[in-house]
N, C-alpha and C positions, 0 to 999 in steps of 0.2 A: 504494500500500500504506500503511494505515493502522500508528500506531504498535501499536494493538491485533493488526495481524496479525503485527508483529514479536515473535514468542514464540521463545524461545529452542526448539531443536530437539535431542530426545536421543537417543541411537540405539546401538547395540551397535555398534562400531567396531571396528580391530583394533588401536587403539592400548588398547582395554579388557579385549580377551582376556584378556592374559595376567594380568590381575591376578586378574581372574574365577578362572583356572585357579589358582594362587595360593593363595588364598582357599577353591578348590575343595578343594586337598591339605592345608593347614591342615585345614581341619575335619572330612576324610575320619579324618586320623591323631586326631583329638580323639576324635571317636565310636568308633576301633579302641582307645585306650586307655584308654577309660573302661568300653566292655565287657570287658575285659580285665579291668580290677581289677575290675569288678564278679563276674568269674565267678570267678575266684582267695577273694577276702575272701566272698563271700554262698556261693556254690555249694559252694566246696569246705570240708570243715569243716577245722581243725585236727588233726594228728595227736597221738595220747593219750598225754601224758608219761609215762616210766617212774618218773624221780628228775630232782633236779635236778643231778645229776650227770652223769645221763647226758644231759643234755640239753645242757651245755657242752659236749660232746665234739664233737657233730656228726660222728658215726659214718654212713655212709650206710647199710650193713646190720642197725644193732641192734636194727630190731622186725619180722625175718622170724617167728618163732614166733606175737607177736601179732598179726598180720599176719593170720598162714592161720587164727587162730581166730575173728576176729571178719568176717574178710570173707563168713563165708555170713552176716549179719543182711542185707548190703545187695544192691539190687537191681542196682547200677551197681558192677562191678569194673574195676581200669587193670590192663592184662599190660605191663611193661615189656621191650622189646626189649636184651638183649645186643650192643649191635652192637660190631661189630673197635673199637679203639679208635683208629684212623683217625680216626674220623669225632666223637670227644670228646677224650678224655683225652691221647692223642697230640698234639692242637692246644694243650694247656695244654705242652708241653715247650719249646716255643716261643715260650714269652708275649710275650716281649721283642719279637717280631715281629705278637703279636696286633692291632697299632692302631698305624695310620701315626705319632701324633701323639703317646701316652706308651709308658711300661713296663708292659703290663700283669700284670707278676708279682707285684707287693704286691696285686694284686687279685683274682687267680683262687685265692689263698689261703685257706683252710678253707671251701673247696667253693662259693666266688663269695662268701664275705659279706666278704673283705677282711680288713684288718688290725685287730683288736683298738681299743679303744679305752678304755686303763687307767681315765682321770680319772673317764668315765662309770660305770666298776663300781664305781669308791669311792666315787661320790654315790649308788648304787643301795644298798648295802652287802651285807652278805654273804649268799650264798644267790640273787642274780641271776643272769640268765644277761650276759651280757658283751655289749656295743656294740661294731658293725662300723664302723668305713668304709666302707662297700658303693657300687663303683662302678654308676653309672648304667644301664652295657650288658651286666649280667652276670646276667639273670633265667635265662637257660635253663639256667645253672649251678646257680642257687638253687632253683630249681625240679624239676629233677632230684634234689636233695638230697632237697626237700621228699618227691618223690612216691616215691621209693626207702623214705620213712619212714611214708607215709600206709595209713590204713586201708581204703583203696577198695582197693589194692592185691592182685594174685593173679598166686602163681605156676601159673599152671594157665592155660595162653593158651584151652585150650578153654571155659572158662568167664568169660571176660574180653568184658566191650558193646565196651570201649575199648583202642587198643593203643595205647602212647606210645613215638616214636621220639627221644631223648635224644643227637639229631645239634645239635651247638653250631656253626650255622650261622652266625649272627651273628658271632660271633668269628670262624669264617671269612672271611664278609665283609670285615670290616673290615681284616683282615688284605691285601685283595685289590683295594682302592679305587683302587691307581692300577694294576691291571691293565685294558690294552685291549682284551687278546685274550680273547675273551669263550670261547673253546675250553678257555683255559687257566684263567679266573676259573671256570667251569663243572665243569673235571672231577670234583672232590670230591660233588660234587651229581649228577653224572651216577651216580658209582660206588653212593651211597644208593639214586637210583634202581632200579640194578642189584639191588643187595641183596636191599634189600623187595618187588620182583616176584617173587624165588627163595623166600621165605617162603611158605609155606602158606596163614596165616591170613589175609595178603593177600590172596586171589581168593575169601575169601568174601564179600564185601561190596567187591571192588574198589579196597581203600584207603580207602572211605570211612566205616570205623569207627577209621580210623588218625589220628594229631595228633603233633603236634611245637612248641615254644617258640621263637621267634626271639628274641633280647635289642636287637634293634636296633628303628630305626623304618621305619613302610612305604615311605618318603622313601630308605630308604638301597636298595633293592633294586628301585629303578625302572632299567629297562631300555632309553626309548626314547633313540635315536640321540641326540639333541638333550641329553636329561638327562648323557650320559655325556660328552658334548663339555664341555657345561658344568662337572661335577664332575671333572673332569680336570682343567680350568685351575683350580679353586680348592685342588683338596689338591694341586697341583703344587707 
């Protein structure tokens, strides 16, 4: 054998897998939150300020009236679901318990934007609306804020393309990370299921004119055997 046939030799191995795989989950969650924002910022427009008054408030109900008048212009209406409050606002009584790792009661504060932030409103000066500390894992909180104020919005499920279910799953999650028993990490999710198959508007389309917000990443609600072994011994 010539030095020329001595070529180095490269091959998929399975000391290369997992990095592969890795590399695979990195860029899966890149492209899941890049169309995210893209649909949030481009798709959805801005809800139409009343004052700036009442824009500080961050009321979740203050634009039912202009709500139901202007949502016959558009062709896409959201029916938001009432669900028990089990499955939202119940999980914020508990914040302290929301996240293995902080408190998260300074953060589920004035509807997920967090606490206040004085210095910034007095460099803005008067007539701004006010700077959050908005924790990182609290979109489905802010988001429900949002769409509770938005103009796609209808109360009229019969006339609704889209139904949005305002289950704060995420927060649950997290709350449930070093749970093993997946019967017992599950049941909250089970009982949602329950729910929205008892709904009506459900079985016209199957659940597939139905949506929901998770505030966490795809990374945290991975389910196979091996992922949970592993995330076991690191939040332990």
């Amino acid at each position: 054998m010539t030095e020329k046939d001595k070529k180095p030799c490269f091959s998929k191995t399975k000391e290369t897998q997992p990095n592969s795989r890795f590399y695979n989950y990195i860029l899966f969650i890149f492209i899941s939150l890049t169309t995210w924002f893209l649909v949030l910022f481009l798709y959805l427009p801005p809800a139409v300020p009343t004052n700036s008054k009442q824009q500080n408030t961050h009321s979740l109900h203050k634009t039912k009236n202009l709500n139901s008048i202007n949502n016959e212009n558009y062709s896409h209406s959201v029916y938001i679901y009432n669900l028990p409050p089990q499955f939202n606002f119940d999980l914020l009584k508990n914040c302290s318990h929301l996240n293995i790792y902080s408190n998260m009661c300074p953060h589920v504060a004035n509807q997920g934007l967090g606490q206040p932030l004085p210095d910034m409103a007095t460099d803005l000066g008067p007539g701004h609306a006010p700077w959050f500390a908005t924790h990182q894992f609290l979109a489905e909180m802010i988001f429900h804020a949002r769409m509770e104020n938005h103009l796609f919005r209808t109360w009229d499920p019969s006339r609704a393309t889209l139904f949005y279910v305002p289950f704060y799953g995420g927060l649950h999650a997290s709350s449930k990370f070093r749970e093993t028993n997946h019967t017992v990490r599950d049941k909250l999710a089970v009982r949602l299921e329950d729910f929205l198959r008892s709904q009506p508007w459900w079985d016209r389309h199957q659940g597939k004119d139905h949506f929901m917000v998770l505030g966490r990443t795809s990374w945290d609600f991975m389910r196979t055997s091996r992922w949970v072994r592993l995330w076991s011994q690191l939040s332990s």
